[in-house]
N, C-alpha and C positions, 0 to 999 in steps of 0.2 A: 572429091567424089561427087557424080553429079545425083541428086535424088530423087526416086520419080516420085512422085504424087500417086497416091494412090487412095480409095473409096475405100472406106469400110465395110461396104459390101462385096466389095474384090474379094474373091475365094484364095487367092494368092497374091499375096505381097511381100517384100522384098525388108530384113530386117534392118534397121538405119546403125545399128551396133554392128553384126557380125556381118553380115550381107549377104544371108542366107535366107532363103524362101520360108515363109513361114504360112501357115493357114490362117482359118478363124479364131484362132484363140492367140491372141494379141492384143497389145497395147499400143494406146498412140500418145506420144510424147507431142501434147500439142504444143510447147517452147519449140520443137524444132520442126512442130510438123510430117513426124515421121512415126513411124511403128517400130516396137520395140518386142522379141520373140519373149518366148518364158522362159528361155535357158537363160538370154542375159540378164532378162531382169531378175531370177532368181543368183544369178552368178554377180550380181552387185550389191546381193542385198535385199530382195522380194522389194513388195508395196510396202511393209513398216518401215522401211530405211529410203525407198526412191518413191517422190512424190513425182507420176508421172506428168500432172499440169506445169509442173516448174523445173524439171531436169532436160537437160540437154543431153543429147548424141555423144557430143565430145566430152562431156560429164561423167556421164555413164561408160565411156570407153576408159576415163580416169581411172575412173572406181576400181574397175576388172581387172584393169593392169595391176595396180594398186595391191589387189588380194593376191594375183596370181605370184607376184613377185615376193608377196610374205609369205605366202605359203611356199614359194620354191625355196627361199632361205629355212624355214622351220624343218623343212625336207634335209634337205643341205645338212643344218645343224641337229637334227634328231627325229630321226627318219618315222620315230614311233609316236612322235606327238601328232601325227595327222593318221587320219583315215586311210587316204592311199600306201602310206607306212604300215601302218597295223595290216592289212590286208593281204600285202606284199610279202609280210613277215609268214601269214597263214599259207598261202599259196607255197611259198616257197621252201618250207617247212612242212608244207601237208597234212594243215592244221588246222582243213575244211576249207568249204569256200564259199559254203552256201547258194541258196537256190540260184542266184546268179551276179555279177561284178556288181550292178546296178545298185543292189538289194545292200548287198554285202555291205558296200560304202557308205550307203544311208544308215546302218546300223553303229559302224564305225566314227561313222560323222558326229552321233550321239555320245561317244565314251569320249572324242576328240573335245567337245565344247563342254562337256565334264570334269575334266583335267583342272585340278588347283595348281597352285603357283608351286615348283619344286616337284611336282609328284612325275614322278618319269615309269614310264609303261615299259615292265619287262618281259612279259609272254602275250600274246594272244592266241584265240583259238575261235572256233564257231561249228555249233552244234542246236541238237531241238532243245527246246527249253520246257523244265516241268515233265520229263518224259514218264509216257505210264504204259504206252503200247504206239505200235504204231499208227492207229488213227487216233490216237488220245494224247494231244501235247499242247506246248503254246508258240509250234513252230520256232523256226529260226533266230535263233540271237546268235548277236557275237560279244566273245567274253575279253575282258583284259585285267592283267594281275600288275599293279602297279608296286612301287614301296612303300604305298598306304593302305591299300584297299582291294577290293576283289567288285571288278563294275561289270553289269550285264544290261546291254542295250538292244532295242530291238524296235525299225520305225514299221511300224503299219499306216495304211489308205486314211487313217482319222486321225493320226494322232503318233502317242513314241512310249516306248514303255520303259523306263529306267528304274536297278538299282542297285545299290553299294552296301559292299560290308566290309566295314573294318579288320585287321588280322585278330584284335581284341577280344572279335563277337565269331570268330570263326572256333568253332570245337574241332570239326577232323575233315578232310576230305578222300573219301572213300572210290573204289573203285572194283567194278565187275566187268566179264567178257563175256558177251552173248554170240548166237550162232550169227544176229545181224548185225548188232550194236553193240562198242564199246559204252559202259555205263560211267560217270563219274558222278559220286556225289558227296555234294558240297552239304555241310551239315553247320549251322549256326545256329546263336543261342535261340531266334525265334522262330525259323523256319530250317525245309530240308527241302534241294533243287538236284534235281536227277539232270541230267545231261546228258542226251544220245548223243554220240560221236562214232564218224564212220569207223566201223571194225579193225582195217588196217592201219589206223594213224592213234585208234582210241589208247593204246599200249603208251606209244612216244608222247602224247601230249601230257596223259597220268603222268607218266615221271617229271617229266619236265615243269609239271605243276607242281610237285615233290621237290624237285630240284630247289625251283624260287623259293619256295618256302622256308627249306631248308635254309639256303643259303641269306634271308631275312632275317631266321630267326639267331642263326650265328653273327651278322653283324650287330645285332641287338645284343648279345652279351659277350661281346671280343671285351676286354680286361680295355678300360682306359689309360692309358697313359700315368703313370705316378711321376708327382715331383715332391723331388726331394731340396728341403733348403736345410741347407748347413750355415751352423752359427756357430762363431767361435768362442770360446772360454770367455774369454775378455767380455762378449757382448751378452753371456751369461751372469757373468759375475755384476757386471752394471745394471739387470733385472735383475738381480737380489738385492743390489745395493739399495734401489728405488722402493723395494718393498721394505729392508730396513728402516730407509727413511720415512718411511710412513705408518713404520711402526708394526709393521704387519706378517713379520718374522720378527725373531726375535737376534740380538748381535749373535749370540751360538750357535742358532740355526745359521745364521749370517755365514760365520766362520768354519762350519761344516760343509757348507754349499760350495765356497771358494777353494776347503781344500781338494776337494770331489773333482772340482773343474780343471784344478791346477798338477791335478794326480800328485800331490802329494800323501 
């Protein structure tokens, strides 16, 4: 690839990662002498992770390749541990979708980097959050019900709002139908979150929040498993003998215990 040179005060320059035109708001990777957009430097990693004085072009196209190939296996292998899975599953399901893809995913991206070791994500959905009317809320979050917890995330312009409730701390979650909004509310031991959800999906999401529930709360008490060990006469009668010899029965009780065993 040949690379041009270009001024920092060039209004347009040419990205040394993707190779797409980029404006004023760039970096320059002075190891290779090039500029670098904000999609790729955010898609390798922002400034905490890429020092732009010391990385290279071909470094940074490592990196990208690198994520995009783990995240296509995580995909692959369980389509609900990434953001564009969880999303997927709403859309698809009609299970919101929020102010728009962009939005959606950044909110997603927060329950995604959330996720502990084991915890696999069974419903999602996305609604306003805190609803009290409709100019009185704290806007768009997107929710997800895992086999540990109940996570609600939400990124805004400054910052990201995260949080989690265990099924321990969960008391009930309720549900009404309004002439705009389906209402669901989530009721815990310290706080209570109303949930507008669009009218026509608010019916199928309630259940389906019922459903997982449900279906948690019954693999938490399926009967385990019993094992049974059988021992035979013989290996009985040789634990009596040991307590005999030790004095700790008496030979009668001794002689009672063997005929028991021996069904005579």
């Amino acid at each position: 690839m040949e690379v041009i040179l270009m001024g920092f005060f060039d209004r347009k320059v040419i990205c040394g990662v993707c190779d797409e035109e980029v404006g004023l708001n760039r970096y320059k990777l002075k190891k290779s002498d090039a500029w670098i957009c904000p999609k790729c430097l955010k898609g390798a990693g922002g400034l905490t992770v890429i020092n732009v004085r010391k990385s290279t072009v071909e470094e940074i196209k490592e990196i990208i390749k690198e994520k995009r190939t783990a995240q296509a296996e995580r995909l692959n292998g369980d389509p609900m541990s990434t953001a564009e899975g969880m999303y997927k599953y709403c859309k698809d399901k009609n299970f919101g979708t929020g102010f728009n893809e962009k939005w959606a995913l950044k909110h997603f991206r927060i329950i995604e980097n959330n996720l502990m070791q084991g915890e696999k994500v069974l419903m999602t959905f996305i609604g306003l959050h805190n609803y009290v009317s409709a100019t009185k809320h704290d806007n768009t979050y997107s929710y997800a019900l895992t086999n540990k917890r109940i996570m609600f995330a939400q990124k805004t312009i400054t910052g990201e709002n995260f949080k989690a409730v265990n099924y321990d701390k969960l008391n009930d979650v309720g549900f009404k139908k309004g002439m705009v909004y389906g209402i669901v509310t989530i009721d815990t031991l310290s706080e209570i979150f109303n949930v507008a959800l669009d009218r026509d999906s608010a019916t199928a999401i309630n259940n389906h929040i019922h459903k997982v529930l449900d279906d948690l709360k019954d693999a938490s008490i399926a009967p385990q498993p019993q094992f049974v060990y059988n021992t035979s006469a013989a290996d009985e009668i040789k634990k009596y003998k040991e307590l005999l010899d030790i004095e700790a029965i008496t030979q009668e009780e001794f002689d009672i215990k063997k005929k028991e065993l021996l069904g005579l």
